[in-house]
C-alpha positions as CSV (number, residue, x, y, z in Angstrom):
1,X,-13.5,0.5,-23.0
2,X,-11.9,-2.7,-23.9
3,X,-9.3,-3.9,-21.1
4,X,-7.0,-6.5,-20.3
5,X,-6.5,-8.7,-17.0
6,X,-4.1,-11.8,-16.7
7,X,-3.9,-13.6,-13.8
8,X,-1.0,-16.2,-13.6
9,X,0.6,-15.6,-16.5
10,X,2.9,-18.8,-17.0
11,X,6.4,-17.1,-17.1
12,X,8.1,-19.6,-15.5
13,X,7.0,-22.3,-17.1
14,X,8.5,-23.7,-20.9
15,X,7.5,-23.2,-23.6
16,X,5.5,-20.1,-22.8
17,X,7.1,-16.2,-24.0
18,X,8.3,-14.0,-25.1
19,X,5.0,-12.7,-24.7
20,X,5.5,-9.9,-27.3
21,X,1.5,-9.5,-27.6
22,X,2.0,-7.5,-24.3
23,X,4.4,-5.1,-25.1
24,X,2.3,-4.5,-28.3
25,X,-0.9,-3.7,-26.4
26,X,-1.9,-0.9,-25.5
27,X,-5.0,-1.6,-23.2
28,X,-5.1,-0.4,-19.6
29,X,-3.5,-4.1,-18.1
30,X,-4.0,-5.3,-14.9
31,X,-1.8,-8.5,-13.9
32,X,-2.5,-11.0,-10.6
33,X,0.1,-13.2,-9.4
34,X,-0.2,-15.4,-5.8
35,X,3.3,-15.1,-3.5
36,X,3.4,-18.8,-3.7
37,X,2.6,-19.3,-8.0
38,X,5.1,-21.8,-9.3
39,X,4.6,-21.5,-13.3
40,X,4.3,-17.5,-12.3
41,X,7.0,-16.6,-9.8
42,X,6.4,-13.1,-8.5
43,X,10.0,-11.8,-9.3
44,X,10.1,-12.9,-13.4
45,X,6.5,-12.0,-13.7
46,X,7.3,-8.2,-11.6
47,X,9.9,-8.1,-14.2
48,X,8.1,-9.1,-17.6
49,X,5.2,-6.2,-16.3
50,X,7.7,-3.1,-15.7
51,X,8.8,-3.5,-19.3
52,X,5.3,-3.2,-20.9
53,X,4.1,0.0,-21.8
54,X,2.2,2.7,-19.5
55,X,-1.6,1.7,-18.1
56,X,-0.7,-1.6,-16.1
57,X,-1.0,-2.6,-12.6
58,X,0.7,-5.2,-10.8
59,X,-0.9,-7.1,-7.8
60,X,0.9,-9.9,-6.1
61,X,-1.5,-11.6,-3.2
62,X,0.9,-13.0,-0.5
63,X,0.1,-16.4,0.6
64,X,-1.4,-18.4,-2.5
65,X,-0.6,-19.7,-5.7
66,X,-1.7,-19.8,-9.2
67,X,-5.3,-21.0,-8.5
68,X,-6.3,-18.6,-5.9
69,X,-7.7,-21.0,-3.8
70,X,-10.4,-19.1,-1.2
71,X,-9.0,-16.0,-2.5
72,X,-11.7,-14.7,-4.8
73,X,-13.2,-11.8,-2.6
74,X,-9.3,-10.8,-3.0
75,X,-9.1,-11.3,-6.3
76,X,-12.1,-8.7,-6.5
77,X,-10.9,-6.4,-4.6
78,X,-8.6,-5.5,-7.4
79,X,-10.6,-6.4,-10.4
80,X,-13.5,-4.2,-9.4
81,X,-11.3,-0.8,-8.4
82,X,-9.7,-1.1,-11.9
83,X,-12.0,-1.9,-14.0
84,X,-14.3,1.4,-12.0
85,X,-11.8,3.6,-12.8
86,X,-11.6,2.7,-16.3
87,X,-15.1,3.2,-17.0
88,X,-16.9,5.8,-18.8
89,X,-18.8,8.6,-16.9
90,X,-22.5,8.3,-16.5
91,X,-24.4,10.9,-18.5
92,X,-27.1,12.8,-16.2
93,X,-30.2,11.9,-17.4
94,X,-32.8,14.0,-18.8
């Protein structure tokens, strides 16, 4: 199943938007944004994400910015869970 995942989406920044691609597609989303992201401040981007369409999750990790400095295992720790819960079954084998 094909997904989509954005980290830091530059909605603060000019230039960049409407972002109209988003509110077309209709993938299962999941959106990062650090507390502290400057071209991606957590209120603008919190509001671009509740007006896209169903099958999208929002995670905003307090204390860091755009480039997740150190963060990674954090970063995981919400990529993994939704990209499990998106994938098919395993068939028993024979």
């Amino acid at each position: 199943m094909a997904v989509l995942a954005c980290s830091a989406l530059p909605v603060g920044f000019a230039g960049f938007g409407p972002f109209d691609e988003l509110r077309a597609c209709r993938l299962p989303k999941l959106f990062l944004a650090g507390s502290a992201a400057d071209i991606c401040p957590p209120p603008r981007f919190r509001e671009l994400v509740e007006a896209l369409p169903k099958q999208k999750t929002l995670a905003v990790l307090d204390g860091t910015d755009r480039f997740f400095h150190g963060r990674e295992p954090d970063l995981a720790s919400h990529i993994i869970p939704f990209v499990s819960r998106l994938r098919p079954a395993k068939r028993p084998g024979p």
